[in-house]
C-alpha positions as CSV (number, residue, x, y, z in Angstrom):
1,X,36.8,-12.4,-86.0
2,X,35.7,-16.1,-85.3
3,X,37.5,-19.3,-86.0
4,X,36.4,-22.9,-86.1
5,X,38.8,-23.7,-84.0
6,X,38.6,-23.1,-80.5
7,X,42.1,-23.7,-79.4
8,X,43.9,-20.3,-81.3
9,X,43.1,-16.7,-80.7
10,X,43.7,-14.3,-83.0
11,X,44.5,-10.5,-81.2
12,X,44.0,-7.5,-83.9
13,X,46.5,-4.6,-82.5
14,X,45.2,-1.8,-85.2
15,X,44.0,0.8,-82.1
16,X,46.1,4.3,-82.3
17,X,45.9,4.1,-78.0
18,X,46.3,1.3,-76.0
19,X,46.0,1.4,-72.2
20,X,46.9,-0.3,-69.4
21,X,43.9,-1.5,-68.6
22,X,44.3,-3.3,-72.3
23,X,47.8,-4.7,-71.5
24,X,46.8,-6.0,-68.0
25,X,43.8,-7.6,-69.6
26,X,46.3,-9.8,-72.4
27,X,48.4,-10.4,-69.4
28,X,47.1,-13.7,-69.3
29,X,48.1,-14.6,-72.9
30,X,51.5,-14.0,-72.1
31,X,54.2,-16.2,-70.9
32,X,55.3,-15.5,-67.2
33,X,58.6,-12.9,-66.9
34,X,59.7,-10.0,-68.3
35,X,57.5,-8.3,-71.2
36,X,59.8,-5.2,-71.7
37,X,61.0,-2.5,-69.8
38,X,60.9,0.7,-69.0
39,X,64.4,2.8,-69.1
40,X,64.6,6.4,-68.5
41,X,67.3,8.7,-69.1
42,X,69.3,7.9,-66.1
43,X,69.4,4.2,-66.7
44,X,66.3,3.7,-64.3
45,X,64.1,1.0,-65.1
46,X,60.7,0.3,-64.4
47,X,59.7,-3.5,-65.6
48,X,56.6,-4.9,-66.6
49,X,56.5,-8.4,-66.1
50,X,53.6,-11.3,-65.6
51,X,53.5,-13.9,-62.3
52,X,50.6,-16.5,-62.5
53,X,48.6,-14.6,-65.4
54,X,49.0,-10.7,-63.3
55,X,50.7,-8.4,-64.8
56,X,53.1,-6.1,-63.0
57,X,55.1,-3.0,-62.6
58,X,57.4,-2.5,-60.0
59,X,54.7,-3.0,-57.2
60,X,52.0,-2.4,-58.5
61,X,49.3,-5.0,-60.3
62,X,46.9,-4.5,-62.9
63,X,44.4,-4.1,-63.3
64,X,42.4,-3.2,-60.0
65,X,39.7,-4.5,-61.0
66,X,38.9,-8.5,-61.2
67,X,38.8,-10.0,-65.1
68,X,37.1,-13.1,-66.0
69,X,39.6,-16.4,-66.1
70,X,40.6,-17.9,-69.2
71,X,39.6,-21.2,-68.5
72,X,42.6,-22.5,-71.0
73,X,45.3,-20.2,-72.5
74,X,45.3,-20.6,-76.5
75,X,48.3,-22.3,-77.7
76,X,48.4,-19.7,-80.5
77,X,48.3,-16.4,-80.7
78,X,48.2,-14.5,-83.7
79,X,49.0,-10.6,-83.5
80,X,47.5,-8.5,-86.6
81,X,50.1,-5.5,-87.0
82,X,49.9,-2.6,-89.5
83,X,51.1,1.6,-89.9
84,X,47.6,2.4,-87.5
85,X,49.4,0.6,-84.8
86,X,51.5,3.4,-82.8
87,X,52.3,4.4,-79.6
88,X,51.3,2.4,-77.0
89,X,49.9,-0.2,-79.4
90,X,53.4,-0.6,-80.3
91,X,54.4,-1.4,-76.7
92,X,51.6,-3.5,-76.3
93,X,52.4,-5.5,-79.3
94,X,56.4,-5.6,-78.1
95,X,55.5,-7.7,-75.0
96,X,54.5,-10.2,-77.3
97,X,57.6,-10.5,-79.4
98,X,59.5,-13.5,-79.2
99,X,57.3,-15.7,-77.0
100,X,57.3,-18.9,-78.6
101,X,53.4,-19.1,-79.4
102,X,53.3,-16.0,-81.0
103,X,53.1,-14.8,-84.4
104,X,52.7,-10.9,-86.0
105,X,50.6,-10.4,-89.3
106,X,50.4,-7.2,-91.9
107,X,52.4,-4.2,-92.1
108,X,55.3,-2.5,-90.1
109,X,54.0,-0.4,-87.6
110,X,54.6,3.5,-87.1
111,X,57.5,3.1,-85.1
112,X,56.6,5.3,-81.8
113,X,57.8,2.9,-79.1
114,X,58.8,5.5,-76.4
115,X,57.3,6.8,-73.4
116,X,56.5,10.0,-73.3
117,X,55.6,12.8,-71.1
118,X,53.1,16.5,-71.8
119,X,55.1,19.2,-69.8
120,X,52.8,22.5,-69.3
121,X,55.1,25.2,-70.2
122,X,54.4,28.6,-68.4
123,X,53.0,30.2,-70.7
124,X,50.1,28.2,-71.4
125,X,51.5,25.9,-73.6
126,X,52.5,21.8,-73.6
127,X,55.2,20.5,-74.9
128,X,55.8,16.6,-75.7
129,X,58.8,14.9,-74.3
130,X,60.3,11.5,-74.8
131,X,61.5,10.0,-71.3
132,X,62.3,6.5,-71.4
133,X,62.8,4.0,-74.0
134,X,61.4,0.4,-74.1
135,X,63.1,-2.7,-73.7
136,X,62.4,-5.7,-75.2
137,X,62.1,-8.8,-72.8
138,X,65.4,-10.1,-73.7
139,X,66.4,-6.4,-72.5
140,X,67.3,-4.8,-75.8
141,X,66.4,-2.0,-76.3
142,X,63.7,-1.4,-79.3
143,X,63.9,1.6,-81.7
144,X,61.4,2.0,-84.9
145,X,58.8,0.3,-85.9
146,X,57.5,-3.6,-84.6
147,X,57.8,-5.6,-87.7
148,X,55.6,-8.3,-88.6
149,X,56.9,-12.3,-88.7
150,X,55.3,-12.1,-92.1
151,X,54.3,-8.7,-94.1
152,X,51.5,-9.3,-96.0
153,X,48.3,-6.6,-96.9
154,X,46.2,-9.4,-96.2
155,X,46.9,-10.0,-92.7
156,X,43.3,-11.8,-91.4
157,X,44.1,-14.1,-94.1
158,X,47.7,-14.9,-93.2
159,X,46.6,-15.0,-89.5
160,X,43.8,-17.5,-89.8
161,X,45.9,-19.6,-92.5
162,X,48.5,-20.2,-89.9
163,X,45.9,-20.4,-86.8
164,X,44.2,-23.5,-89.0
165,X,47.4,-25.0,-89.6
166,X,48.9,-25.2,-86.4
167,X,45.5,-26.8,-85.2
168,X,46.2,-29.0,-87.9
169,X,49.4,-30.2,-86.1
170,X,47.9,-30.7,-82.2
């Protein structure tokens, strides 16, 4: 999707996986801090933050691999959410929420926003298990679906509408 104007990005979350790779790439989109976290069944957390446009978990930086620099971070971001977006898209989509230049689009998503875990069982089987839940950046945690700012079946529309008229404003 292309706008006339340069300064607002619009991000369409509609993918039913989403890797890291994905979330490492956005990191630079986000505001530096806590995106969400991690908490497992013990009360032990593993957060996912951003330092200088890297994102981070525990230790570790993604991704391994270099990206090309934004040469100016968009001073709007519009996030295009609908019932496709599950899982990890979900998560992704969470580390957005409630940073100040950010705005969601479309429908509620599916509401999968655990981490989970395939267990081989012995005989021959797998079996599905969640083990952690995911906490918002204000450290709440998030059950159910990531609802949209504004729910509307035309979300592009919406999106660019309000991309056009916050240029409007600079």
């Amino acid at each position: 999707m292309m706008f006339r104007h340069a300064t607002s990005l619009a991000i369409a979350i509609l993918l039913l996986f989403v890797a890291t790779p994905l979330r490492a790439a956005d990191a630079i989109l986000d505001d530096d801090g806590v995106l969400e976290t991690f908490q497992g069944r013990h009360d032990e957390r593993q957060v996912v933050n951003v330092d200088g446009g890297l994102l981070r978990m525990g230790d570790s930086v993604f991704p391994r691999v270099d990206l090309p620099v934004l040469v100016r971070k968009p001073p709007q971001v519009a996030i295009i959410l609908g019932t496709g977006t599950m899982s990890s898209g979900e998560i992704l989509a969470l580390g957005f929420k409630g940073q100040s230049n950010v705005r969601f689009f479309g429908q509620p998503t599916r509401g999968l926003t655990t981490a989970n875990q395939t267990i081989r069982l012995a005989n021959g089987g797998m079996v599905g298990l969640t083990t952690a839940y995911i906490l918002d950046r204000k450290g709440a945690v998030h059950h159910g679906a990531v609802l949209p700012d504004e729910v509307t079946d035309q979300p592009l529309q919406a999106a660019r509408a309000w991309l056009v008229r916050q240029c409007a404003k600079r």
